[in-house]
N, C-alpha and C positions, 0 to 999 in steps of 0.2 A: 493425613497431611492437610492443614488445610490450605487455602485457595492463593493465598497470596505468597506463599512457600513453595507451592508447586509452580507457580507463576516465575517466579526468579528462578527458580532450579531450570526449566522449559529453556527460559530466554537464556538463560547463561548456556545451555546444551547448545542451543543455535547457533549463538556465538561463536561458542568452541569447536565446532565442526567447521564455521566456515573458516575458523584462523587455519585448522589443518588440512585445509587444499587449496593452495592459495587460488585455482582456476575453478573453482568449484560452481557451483548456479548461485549460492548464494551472494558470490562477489558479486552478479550483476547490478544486484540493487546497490552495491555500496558504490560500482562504477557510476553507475545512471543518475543515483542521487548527486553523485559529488559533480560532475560535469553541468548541472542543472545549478546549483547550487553558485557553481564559478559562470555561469552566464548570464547570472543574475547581475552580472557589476561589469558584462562586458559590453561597450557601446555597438560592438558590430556580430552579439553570438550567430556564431554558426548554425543555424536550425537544418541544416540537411545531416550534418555529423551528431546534433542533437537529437534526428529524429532516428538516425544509426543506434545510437544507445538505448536508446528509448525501447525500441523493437527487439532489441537483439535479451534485456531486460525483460518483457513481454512474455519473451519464445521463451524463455529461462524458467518463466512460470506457469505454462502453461495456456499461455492466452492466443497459440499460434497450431490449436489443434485441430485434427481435422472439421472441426464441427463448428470451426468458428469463422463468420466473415471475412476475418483480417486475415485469414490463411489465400484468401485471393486477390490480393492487393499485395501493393510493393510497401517499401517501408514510409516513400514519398507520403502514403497518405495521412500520415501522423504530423507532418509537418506544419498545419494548421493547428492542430493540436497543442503543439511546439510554441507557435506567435501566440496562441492566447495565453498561457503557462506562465511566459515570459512577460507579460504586461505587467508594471511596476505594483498595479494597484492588489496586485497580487503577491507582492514581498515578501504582507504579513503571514503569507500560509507558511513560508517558508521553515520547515522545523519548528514550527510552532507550540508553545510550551502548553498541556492540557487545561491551564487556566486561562490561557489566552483564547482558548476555544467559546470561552463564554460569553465574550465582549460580541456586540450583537451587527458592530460594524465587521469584524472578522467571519462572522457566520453569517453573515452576507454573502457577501464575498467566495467565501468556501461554498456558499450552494450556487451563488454563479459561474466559479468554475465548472464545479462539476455538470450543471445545465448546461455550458456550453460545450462540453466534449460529448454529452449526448445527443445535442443537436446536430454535432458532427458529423457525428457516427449514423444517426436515423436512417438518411437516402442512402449512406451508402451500403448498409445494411440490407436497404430492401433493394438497390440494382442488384446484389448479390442473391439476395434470394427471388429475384425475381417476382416478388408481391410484395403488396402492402404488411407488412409483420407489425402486428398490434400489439405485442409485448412491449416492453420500456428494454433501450439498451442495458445491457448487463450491469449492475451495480459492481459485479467481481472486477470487471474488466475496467470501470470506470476509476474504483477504489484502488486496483493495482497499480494504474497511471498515474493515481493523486500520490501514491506511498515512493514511486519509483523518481517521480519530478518535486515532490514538495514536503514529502515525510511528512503530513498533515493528519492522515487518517490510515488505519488498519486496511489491509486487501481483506474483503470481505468472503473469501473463497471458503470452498466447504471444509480444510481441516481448523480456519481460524474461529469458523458457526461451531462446528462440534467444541474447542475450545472455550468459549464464549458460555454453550449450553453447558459445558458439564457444571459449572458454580453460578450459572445464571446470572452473570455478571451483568448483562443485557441482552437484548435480544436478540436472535438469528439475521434474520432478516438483516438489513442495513438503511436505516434512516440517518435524519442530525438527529433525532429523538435517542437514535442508541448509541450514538458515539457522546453525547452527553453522557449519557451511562456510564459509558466507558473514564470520560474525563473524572466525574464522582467517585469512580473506582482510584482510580489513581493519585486524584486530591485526599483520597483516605490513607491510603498506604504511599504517601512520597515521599515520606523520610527510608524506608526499606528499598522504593521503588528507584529512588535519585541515588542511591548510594550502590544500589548493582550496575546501575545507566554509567556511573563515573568512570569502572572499567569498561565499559562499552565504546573503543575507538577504535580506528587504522589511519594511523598516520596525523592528518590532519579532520580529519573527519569525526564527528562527535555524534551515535546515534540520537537521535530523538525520540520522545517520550512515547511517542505512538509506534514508533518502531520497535521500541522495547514491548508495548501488547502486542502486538504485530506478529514479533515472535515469538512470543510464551506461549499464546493462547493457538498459534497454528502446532507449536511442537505440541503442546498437551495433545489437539486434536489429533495429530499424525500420531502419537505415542497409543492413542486409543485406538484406532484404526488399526491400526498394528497387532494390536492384542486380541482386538475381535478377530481379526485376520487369521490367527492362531487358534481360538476357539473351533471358527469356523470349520478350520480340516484339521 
């Protein structure tokens, strides 16, 4: 099969699981996005109920395990997070279509949000751990936030890399360099790509282009894991 047939086969699988439970973990992101989304046009959002969904989205992913920071902090502390998200000049991430990614004022932009919730994050990362921690905040944790509040870019976690690596679409890791990649992938296949995305809704809600890699390339990975899983014993 090649890559962009198993890509829609994946995303459409994601789909259709999460339509059959309607409480399921993957509703959260379609909660989290849509509330985000309708806050955008509200002159008074709510950022303490925004950062309710935000977190509760988070946990649904795994970003609230034990081995992670935010598992010792309340949800209050995203609420910063929350007012820079919502800054106007920030709109344009909003579901952003993968050729709008190119535009160089938009990718701006997208690396200063995302610099600013790492700067967030730093101290209170290291009160948590109690040192100085010389790593870079999580790009997973980062990319999860941006996919969950702006549907801009893929969650960079380990079933989306194993995806990603099986057709070398781009790189594991997560830079703008690879999500460029990802946009070139898309710009190639968007006539096959835009026409599985056009069943892609709930209600009022219309996924976006990076949410449809988003999901393909984690269910590949999770489908793989799966099967080695099986070798394994």
């Amino acid at each position: 099969m090649e890559a962009i047939d198993e890509l829609i086969d994946a995303a459409q699988t994601f789909y259709e699981e999460a339509r059959r439970d309607k409480n399921g973990r993957s509703r959260s992101w379609e909660h989290c996005y849509r509330v985000f989304r309708d806050a955008r046009t509200d002159p008074s959002p709510d950022c303490d109920y925004l950062s309710l969904h935000l977190a509760f989205y988070l946990a649904s992913w795994g970003m609230y395990r034990g081995s992670s920071f935010l598992l010792q902090k309340d949800y209050k502390v995203l609420v910063p997070i929350v007012e820079k998200i919502l800054k106007p000049e920030y709109d344009c991430l909003l579901g952003v279509a993968c050729v709008g990614l190119r535009d160089s004022e938009v990718q701006e932009r997208y690396t200063n949000v995302y610099d600013d919730i790492a700067e967030h994050f730093w101290p209170i990362r290291n009160e948590v751990a109690g040192r100085e921690v010389p790593t870079p905040v999580s790009p997973v944790l980062i990319t999860k936030i941006l996919m969950g509040t702006l549907g801009c870019v893929p969650a960079y976690d380990r079933f989306f890399q194993d995806g990603v690596a099986t057709y070398k679409v781009t790189t594991q890791e997560y830079s703008p360099k690879s999500v460029l990649k990802l946009v070139d992938y898309y710009e190639k296949h968007n006539d096959r790509l835009e026409e599985a995305r056009r069943g892609m809704r709930t209600d009022d809600l219309i996924y976006p282009q990076m949410k449809l890699l988003d999901m393909g390339f984690w269910q590949i990975g999770f489908e793989r894991d799966a099967e080695d899983a099986k070798t394994r014993h």
